[in-house]
Each structure stands twice: as structure tokens, then as C-alpha cells.
C-alpha positions in Angstrom: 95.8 25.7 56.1 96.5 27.8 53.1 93.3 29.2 51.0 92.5 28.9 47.1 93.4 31.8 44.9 89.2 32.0 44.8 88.9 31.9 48.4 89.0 34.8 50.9 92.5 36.6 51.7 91.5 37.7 55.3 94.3 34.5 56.3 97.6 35.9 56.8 100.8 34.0 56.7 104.4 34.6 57.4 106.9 34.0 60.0 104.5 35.0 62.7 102.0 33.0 62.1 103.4 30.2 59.8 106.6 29.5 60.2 109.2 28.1 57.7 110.7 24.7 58.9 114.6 24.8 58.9 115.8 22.6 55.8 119.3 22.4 54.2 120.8 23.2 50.5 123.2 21.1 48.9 126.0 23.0 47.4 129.1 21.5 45.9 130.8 23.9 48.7 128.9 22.1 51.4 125.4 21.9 53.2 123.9 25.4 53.7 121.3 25.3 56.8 118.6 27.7 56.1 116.7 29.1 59.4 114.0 32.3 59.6 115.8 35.6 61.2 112.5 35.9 64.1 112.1 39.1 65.9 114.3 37.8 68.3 117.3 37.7 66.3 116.2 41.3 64.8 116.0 42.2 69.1 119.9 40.7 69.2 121.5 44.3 67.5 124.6 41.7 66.5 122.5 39.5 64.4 120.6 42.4 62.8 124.3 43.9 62.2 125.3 41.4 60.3 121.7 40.3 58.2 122.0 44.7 57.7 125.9 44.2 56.6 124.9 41.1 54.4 122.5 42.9 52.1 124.4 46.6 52.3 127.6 44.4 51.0 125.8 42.8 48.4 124.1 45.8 47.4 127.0 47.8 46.7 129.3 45.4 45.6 126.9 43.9 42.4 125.5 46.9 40.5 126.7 50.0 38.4 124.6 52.1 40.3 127.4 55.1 41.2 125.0 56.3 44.3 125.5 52.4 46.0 129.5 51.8 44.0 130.9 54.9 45.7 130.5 53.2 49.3 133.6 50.6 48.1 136.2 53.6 48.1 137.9 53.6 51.3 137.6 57.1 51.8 134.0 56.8 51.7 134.2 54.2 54.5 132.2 56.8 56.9 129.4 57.2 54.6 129.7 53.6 54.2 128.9 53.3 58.2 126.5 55.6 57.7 124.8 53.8 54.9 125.2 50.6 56.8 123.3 52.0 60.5 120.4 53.6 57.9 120.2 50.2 57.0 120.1 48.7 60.0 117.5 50.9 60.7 115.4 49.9 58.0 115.6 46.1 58.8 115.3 46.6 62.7 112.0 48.6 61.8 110.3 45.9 59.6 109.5 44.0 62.4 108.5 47.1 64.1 106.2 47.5 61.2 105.4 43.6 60.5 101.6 42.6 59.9 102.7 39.1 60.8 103.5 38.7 57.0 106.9 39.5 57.0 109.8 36.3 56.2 113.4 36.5 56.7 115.7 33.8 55.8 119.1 32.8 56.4 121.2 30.3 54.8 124.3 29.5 56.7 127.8 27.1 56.3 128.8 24.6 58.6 131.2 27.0 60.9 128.2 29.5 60.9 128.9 32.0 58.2 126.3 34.3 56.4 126.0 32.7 52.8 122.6 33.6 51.3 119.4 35.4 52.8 115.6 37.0 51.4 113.4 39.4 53.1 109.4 38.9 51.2 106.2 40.9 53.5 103.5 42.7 52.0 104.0 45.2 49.4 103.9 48.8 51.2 106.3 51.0 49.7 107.5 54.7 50.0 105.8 55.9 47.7 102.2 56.0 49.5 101.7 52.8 47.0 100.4 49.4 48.9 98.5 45.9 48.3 97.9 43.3 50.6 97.6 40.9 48.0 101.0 41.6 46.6 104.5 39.6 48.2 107.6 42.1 47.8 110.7 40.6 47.6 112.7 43.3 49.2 116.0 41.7 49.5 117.8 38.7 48.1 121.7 37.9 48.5 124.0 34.8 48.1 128.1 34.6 48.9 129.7 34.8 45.6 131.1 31.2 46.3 127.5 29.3 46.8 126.7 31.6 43.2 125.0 29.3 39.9 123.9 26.9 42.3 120.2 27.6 42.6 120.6 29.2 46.2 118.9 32.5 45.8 116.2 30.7 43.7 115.7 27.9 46.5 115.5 30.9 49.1 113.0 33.1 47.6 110.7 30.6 46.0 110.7 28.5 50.3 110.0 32.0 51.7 107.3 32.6 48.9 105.4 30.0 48.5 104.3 30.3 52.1 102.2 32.9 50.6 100.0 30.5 47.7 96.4 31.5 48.4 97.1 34.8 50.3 98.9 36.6 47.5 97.9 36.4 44.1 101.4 38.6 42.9 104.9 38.9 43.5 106.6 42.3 42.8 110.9 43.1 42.7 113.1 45.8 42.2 115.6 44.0 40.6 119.4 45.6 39.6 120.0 45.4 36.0 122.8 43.1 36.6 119.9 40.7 38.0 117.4 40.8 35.4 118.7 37.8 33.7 118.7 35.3 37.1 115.2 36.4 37.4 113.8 35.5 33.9 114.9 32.3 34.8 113.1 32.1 37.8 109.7 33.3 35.6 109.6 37.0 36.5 108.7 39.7 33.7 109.8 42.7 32.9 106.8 45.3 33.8 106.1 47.2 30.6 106.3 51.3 30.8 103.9 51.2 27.3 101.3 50.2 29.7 99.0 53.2 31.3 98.5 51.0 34.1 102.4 49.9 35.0 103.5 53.0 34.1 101.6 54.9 36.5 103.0 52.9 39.8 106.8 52.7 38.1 106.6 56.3 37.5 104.6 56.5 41.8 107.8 54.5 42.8 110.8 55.8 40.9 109.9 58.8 42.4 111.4 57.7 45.8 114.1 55.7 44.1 115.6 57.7 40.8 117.2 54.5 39.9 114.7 53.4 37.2 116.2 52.6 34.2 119.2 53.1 34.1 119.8 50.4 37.4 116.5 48.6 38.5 114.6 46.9 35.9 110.6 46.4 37.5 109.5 42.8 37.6 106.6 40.9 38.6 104.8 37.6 38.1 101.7 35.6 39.7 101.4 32.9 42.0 100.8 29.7 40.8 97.2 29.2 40.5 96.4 32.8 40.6 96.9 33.9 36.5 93.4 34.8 36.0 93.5 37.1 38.9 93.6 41.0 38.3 97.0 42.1 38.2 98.1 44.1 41.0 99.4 47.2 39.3 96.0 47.2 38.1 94.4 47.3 41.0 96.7 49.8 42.5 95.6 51.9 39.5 92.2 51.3 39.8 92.3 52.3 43.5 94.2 55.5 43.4 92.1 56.7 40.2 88.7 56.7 41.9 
């Protein structure tokens, strides 16, 4: 049973402990069926290949950012493996990592192919920077055919809303090229004017570099949870002591 923004956080959720029913989208391409990636498919090194080769595609293939873009030349196809088994890594080691809060989900075609998939846990990031009230999207990616049909939307908000009453905030990296899907979806832009934002943008771009110029910072509350103290500002607060 999920708890009230006003209620105690010490409930965790997530695909450990509540998992997210299969369901289907309706595309006008077809029925996509939309499963969690478990532990056991993360244990399976083909299924974490291709979750790693789904996001690593995506990432390089939709953004200006010349650090990701130089992977597409063919005679960068060797760094590109390379790029690909540190990401691998990465994905392979969330569940490593995973407080039970961690949700993966896959949205697949009728003959079985890879068409959209989100990773949300607990925001912990490089940086040193973490809150266990905040929900990180750390990954979202749809097939350029199943595009402008709500898919990534669907996927993030099913894999979120597992967290109403445990998280009070939802944090994203976003590319630049992104920034206007997620608008839409109710996200802001984090505001650099801001002492408070600007201190755990400037904590985090420190381990990124990316920030303007290709991630734009975004974040917006739960549902229910608006009058809570925003989690930058708790961060802040923390770290200031």
C-alpha cells in the first residue's frame, strides 16, 4: 500500500518489492507489450546486451553532443564497443547497487523486438550528490518508428508512479533535443539564477561537462507532493551544514 506525501517514507517501492504488472501500448504500428527487465534478465549477459545496446544507440544517435556523435563514424566502431561494454557495465551494476527501488522497463513488438524502455531508482549520482526522496529517470528510449505516439510518456509516467508517496520529486538529465517532449510531460527547466539549483547543477556538471550546451536540468514533483520542500533544496541544505 502506497503512503501519503505526509506520511512516513521508510516504504520502499520498485521492481523488488512492487512489481509493475505487464500491460500493452497501442501504436498505429502495432501492440507494444511492456514487461520489467528483473535481475534475472540483467543475470542473462544477452538481455543486458541488448537493454545496454538500446540506450547506447539512442544515446548517440539523438543529440549534438560530439563526445556521444563521434561513436556513429565507422572508424570509431572500437571505441564504440568500448563505449557499449562501459555501458553494459553500468546497467549490469545497478542491480548490483539496487535498494529495491530500481525499475526497468521494456516495451516490445509482436516478433520480440526492443522498441522503447526507462530505467527510474533513487537519485545517487556521481557526483557524491543523493536523496532518497528523489526518482531519477536515468534512461528513456523509443524506436524512431513507435516516435509521437505517447510511448516514452506511457513508459516513464507506469514506471513512476509506482513511486506516489515514497518520492516527493523526479529529477532528469535531459539532451537538449529532448527538452521540448518533456515540457509536455510537465517537467521544468531547473533555474541556474537560483543559489540553491545552481549549487547541485554546478556538484553534477562537474562529472558530466555536458551542461549547457547538451543537457538541459529538469525536475518536477509528484502529484500530491507540491508543498513539499524541493529536493535541490534539501540537498543544499544538507551539504551546507
Amino acid at each position: 500500500m502506497l503512503l501519503s506525501c505526509k506520511n512516513s517514507f521508510s516504504v520502499s517501492f520498485g521492481s523488488k518489492n512492487n512489481p509493475v504488472e505487464n500491460f500493452q501500448i497501442k501504436t498505429n504500428k502495432g501492440t507494444l507489450y511492456v514487461k520489467e527487465f528483473t535481475k534475472k534478465n540483467a543475470d542473462n549477459d544477452e538481455s543486458l546486451y541488448e537493454l545496454a545496446k538500446f540506450f547506447t544507440d539512442s544515446f548517440i544517435y539523438n543529440t549534438k553532443d560530439p563526445s556521444l556523435t563521434k561513436y556513429i563514424d565507422p572508424l570509431n566502431f572500437q571505441k564504440y564497443l568500448d563505449l557499449l561494454k562501459r555501458i553494459t557495465k553500468y546497467y549490469k551494476q545497478m542491480f548490483d547497487e539496487d535498494d529495491g527501488n530500481l525499475t526497468i522497463l521494456e516495451a516490445r513488438n509482436s516478433i520480440g523486438e526492443l522498441c522503447g524502455a526507462v530505467v527510474t531508482q533513487t537519485f545517487k549520482d556521481y557526483s557524491g550528490l543523493a536523496d532518497s526522496k528523489t526518482c531519477y529517470v536515468d534512461s528513456v528510449a523509443v524506436k524512431d518508428s513507435y516516435r509521437r505516439q505517447h510511448v516514452g510518456q506511457i513508459l516513464m509516467d507506469k514506471a513512476i508512479n509506482c513511486s506516489k508517496g515514497v518520492y516527493t520529486d523526479i529529477f532528469l538529465a535531459s539532451d537538449n533535443m529532448a527538452v521540448p517532449f518533456q515540457l509536455k510531460n510537465g517537467y521544468r527547466i531547473m533555474n541556474y539564477e537560483n543559489k540553491e539549483e545552481k549549487f547541485v547543477i554546478d556538484k553534477i556538471n562537474r562529472f558530466r561537462g555536458d551542461y549547457p550546451e547538451y543537457i538541459t536540468f529538469m525536475d518536477k514533483k509528484i502529484d500530491g507532493c507540491e508543498n513539499t520542500e524541493p529536493w535541490y533544496k534539501r540537498i543544499y541544505q544538507k551539504l551546507k551544514k
